[in-house]
C-alpha positions in Angstrom: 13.0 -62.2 -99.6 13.5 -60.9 -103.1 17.4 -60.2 -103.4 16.4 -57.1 -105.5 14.3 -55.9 -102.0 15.8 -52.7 -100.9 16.2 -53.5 -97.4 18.7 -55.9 -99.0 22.7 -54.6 -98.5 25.7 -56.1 -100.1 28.9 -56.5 -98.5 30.0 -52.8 -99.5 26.8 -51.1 -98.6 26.9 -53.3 -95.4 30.7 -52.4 -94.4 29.9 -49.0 -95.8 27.1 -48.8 -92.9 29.4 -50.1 -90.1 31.9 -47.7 -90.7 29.3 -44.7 -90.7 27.9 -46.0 -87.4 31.3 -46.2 -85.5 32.5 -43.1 -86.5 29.2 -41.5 -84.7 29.7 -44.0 -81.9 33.5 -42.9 -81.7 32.6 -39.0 -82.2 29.8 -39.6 -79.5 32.0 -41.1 -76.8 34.8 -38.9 -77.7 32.9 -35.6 -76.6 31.4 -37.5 -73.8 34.8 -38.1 -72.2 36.2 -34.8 -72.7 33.4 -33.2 -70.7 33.0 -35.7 -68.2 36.9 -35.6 -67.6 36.9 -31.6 -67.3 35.7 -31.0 -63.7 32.8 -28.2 -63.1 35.2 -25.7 -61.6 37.2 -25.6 -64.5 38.1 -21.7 -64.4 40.1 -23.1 -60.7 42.1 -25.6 -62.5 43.1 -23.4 -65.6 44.0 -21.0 -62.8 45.6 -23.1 -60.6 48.0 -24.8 -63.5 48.7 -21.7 -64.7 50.3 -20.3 -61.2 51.8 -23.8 -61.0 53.7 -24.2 -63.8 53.4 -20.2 -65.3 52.1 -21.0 -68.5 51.1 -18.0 -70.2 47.6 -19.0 -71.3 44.3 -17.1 -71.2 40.9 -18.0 -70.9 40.6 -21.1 -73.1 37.4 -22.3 -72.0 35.8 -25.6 -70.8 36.8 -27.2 -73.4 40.7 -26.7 -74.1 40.8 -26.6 -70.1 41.3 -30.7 -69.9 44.8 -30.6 -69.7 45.0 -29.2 -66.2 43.5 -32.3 -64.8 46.3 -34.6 -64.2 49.1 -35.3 -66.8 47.6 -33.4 -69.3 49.6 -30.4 -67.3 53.1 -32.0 -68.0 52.9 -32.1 -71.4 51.7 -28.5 -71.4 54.7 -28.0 -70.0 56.2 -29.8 -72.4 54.7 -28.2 -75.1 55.5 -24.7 -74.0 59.8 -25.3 -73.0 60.2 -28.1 -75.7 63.8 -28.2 -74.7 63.3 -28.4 -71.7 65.3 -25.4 -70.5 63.1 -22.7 -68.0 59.0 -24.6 -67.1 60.6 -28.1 -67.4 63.4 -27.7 -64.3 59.9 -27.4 -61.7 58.7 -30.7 -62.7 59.4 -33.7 -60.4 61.3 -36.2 -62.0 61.7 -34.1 -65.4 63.8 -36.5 -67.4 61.5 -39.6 -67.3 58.7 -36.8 -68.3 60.9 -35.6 -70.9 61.4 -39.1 -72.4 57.6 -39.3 -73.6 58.1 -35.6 -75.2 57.2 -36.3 -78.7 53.1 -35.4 -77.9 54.4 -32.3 -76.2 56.9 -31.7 -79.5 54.0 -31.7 -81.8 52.0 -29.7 -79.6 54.4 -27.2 -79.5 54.6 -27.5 -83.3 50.7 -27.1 -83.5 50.9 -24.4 -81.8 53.6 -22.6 -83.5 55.5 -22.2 -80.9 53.1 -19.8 -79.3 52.7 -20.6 -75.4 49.5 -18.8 -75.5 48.1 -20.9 -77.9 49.5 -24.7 -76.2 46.4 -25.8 -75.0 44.6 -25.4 -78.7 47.6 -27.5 -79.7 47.1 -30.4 -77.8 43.5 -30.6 -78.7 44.7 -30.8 -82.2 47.3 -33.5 -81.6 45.0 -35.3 -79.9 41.7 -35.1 -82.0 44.4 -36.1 -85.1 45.6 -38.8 -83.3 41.9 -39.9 -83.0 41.0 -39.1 -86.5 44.0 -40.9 -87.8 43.5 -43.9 -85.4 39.9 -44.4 -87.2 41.5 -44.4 -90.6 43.6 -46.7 -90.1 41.1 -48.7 -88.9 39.2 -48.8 -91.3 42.1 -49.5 -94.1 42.6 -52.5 -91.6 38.7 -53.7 -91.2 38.4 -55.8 -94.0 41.6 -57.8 -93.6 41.2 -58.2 -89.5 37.5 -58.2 -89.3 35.2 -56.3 -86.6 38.0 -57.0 -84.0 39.9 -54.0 -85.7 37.6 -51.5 -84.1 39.3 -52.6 -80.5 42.2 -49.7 -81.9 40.0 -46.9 -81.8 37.9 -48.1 -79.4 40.6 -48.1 -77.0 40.3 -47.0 -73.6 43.7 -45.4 -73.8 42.8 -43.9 -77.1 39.3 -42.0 -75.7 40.8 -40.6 -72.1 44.2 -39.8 -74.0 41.8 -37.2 -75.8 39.7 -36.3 -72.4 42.8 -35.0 -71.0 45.4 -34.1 -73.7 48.1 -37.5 -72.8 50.4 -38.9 -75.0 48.4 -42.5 -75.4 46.0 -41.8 -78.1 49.4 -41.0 -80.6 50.7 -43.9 -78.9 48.3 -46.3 -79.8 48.5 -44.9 -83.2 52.2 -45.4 -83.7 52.0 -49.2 -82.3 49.4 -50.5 -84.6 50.8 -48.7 -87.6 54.2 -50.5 -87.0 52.4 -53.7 -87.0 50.5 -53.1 -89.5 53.3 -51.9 -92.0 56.7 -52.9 -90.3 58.1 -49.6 -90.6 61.1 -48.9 -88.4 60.9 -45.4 -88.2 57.2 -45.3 -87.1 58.3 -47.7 -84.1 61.4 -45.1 -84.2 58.8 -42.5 -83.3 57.1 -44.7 -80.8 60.2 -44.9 -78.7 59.9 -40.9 -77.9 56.1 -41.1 -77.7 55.2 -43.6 -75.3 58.3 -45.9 -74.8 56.2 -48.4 -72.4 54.4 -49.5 -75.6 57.5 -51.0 -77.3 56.9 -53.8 -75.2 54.0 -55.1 -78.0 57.0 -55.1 -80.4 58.5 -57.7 -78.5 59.1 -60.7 -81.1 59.3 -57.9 -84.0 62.7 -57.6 -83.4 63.6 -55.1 -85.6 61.1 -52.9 -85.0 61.4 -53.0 -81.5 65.3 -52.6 -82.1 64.8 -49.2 -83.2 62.4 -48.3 -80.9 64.6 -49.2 -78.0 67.5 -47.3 -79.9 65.6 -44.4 -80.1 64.1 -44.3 -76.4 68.0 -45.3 -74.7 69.5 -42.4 -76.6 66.6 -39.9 -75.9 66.4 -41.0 -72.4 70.3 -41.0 -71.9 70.3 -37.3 -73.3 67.5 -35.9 -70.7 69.6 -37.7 -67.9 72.4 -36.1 -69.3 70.6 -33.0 -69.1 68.3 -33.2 -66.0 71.2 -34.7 -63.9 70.7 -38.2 -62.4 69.2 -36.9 -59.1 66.2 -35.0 -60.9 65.8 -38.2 -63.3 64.6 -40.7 -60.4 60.9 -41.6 -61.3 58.3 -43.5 -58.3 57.5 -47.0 -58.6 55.1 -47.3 -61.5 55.6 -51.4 -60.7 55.5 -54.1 -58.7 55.6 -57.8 -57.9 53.6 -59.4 -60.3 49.5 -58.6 -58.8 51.1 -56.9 -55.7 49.3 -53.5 -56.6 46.0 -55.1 -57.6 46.2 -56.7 -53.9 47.5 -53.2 -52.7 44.8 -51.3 -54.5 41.4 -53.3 -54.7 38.9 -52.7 -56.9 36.0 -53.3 -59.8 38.0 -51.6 -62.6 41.7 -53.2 -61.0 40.1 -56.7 -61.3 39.3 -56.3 -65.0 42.5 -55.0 -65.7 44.2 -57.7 -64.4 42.0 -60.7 -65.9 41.9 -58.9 -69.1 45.7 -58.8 -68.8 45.8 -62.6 -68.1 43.6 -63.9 -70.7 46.3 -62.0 -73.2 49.0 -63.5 -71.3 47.3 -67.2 -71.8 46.2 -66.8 -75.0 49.7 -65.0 -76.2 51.3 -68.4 -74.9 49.0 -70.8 -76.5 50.0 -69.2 -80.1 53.7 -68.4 -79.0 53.0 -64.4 -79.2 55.7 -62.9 -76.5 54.3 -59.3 -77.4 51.3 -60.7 -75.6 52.6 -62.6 -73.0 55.1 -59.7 -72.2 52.4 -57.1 -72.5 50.4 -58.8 -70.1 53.0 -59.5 -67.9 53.8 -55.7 -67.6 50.3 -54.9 -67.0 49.8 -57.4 -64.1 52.9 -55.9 -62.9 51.1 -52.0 -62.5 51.7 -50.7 -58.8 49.0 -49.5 -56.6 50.1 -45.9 -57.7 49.0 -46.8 -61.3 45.7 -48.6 -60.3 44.6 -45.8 -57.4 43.3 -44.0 -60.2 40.6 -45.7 -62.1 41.8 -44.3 -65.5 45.2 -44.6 -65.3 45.4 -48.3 -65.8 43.6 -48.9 -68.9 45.6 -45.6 -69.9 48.9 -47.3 -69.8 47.6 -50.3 -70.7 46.3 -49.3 -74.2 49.2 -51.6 -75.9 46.7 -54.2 -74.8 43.9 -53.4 -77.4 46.2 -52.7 -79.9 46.7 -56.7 -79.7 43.7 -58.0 -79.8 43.0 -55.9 -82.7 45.7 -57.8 -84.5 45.1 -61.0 -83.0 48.2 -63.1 -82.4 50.4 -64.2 -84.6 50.0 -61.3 -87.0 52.3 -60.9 -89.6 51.4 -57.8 -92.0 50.7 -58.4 -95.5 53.7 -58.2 -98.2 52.2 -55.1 -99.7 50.9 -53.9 -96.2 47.9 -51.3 -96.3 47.9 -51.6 -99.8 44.6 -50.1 -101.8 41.9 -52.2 -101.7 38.5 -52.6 -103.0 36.4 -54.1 -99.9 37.1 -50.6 -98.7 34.3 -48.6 -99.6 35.9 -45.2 -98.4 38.8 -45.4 -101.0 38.8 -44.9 -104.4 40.5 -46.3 -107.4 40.0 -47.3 -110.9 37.5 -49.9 -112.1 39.2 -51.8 -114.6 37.0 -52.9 -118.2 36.7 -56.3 -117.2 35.0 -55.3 -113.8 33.0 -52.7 -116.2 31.8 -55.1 -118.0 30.3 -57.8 -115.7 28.5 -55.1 -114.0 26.7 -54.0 -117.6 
């Protein structure tokens, strides 16, 4: 075929193409999981989390009604007592909830402060966090390949949106540490989702101030809570123990995808991978009785792959580039002139 032949693409026009195709793919399943998470009596739930947890809210709709379904009600508590001083005392186990507050804190800042208004600030956290999660992907495509689109396509990253949870910002954070090596993004991390530190393992320094960060935070809300209202359940167990305990389809995919990272984290002397994984295989039956939970807290997992072992950012990390077709910047003379 005639390389002047229309149907003909160049790199740019075919990366250009890609991009336009996932972001209707992501938008797509995005919408998708947000309806299929909100049940069909939604007007119960809104009621029922509002009695619950007296949240001054109104009628919100179907649509910012996801975070009554499961933890998406925490951080709506969160959100509205961001200190944790009147809603956040009826929570069980308060000061393990209130060491994953920094969703809630921006929620709360999204909303201005306005408890009436808390669920539209979630939804704006969390479609940012998506939104965000995409570009950042796509500044990362042309250095990691296709296998960049595992961050936004992310198990954790979609049902973090379908019901207003902390992992979609999570995910977020933890790839934009790798991919920059900036200490106070992994900083953040440690009051976002502290289980995903455990990807930084073998970045020392980032996961160094992400630990800092997440012991003084979490020493605080003991501090504050008391030690009695600061026990948490068993989130883990003996290595495969709650996959025995709790058998199933999605359990048994969890767990081999979890091993394969484990075994391929050792062959290229990755211990964010081979830690990862071992905290995965490590979930107790309470995590994997709920077929959404796992891949929830396991979205450190994607993040990984996306990367690919061994990854060690660039020296001028997310620097401007021109295989990016989204980004702009000046075409020098000599560029001018080959294309005359």
């Amino acid at each position: 075929m005639d390389d002047d032949h229309p149907l003909n693409m160049n790199e740019s026009q075919a990366l250009r193409l890609e991009i336009g195709l996932a972001a209707l793919a992501l938008a797509v399943l995005a919408v998708a999981y947000r309806y299929a998470w909100i049940p069909g009596p939604w007007e119960e739930g809104l009621q029922f989390a509002r009695d619950e947890w007296r949240i001054a809210v109104g009628e919100v709709g179907r649509w910012f009604s996801a975070w009554t379904i499961g933890d998406g009600q925490l951080f709506a508590v969160i959100a509205s007592d961001p200190l944790g001083l009147d809603e956040g005392w009826e929570m069980i186990q308060p000061a393990f909830r209130y060491w994953r507050a920094g969703f809630g804190w921006l929620a709360w800042a999204a909303s201005l402060g306005q408890e009436s208004w808390v669920p539209y600030g979630m939804a704006i956290v969390g479609a940012a966090s998506i939104v965000s999660t995409f570009l950042l992907t796509v500044r990362l495509r042309p250095e990691l390949g296709r296998r960049a689109w595992f961050l936004v396509f992310n198990p954790a990253v979609l049902i973090a949106f379908a019901g207003d949870t902390a992992e979609g910002l999570g995910v977020l954070a933890v790839a934009y540490a790798i991919a920059t090596g900036r200490a106070w993004v992994s900083a953040a991390l440690g009051v976002i989702r502290p289980s995903f530190l455990i990807a930084l393992v073998g970045r020392w320094r980032l996961l160094g101030w992400g630990a800092l960060t997440a012991l003084v935070t979490g020493v605080w809300w003991i501090f504050h809570f008391g030690w009695e209202a600061s026990q948490y359940g068993s989130n883990f167990a003996p290595p495969f123990l709650g996959y025995i305990a709790e058998p199933s389809l999605n359990s048994l995919a969890l767990g081999a995808f979890a091993c394969v990272t484990i075994w391929r984290g050792w062959l290229h002397r990755d211990w964010g991978w081979v830690a990862s994984g071992i905290m995965v295989v490590c979930f107790s039956g309470f995590i994997l009785a709920d077929a959404s939970n796992g891949w929830r807290v396991a979205g450190m997992l994607y993040v990984l792959w996306a990367f690919g072992p061994g990854y060690q950012q660039p020296p001028q990390a997310l620097a401007v580039s021109d295989k990016i077709p989204c980004t702009w910047q000046p075409k020098s003379q000599d560029s001018q002139a080959s294309r005359s």
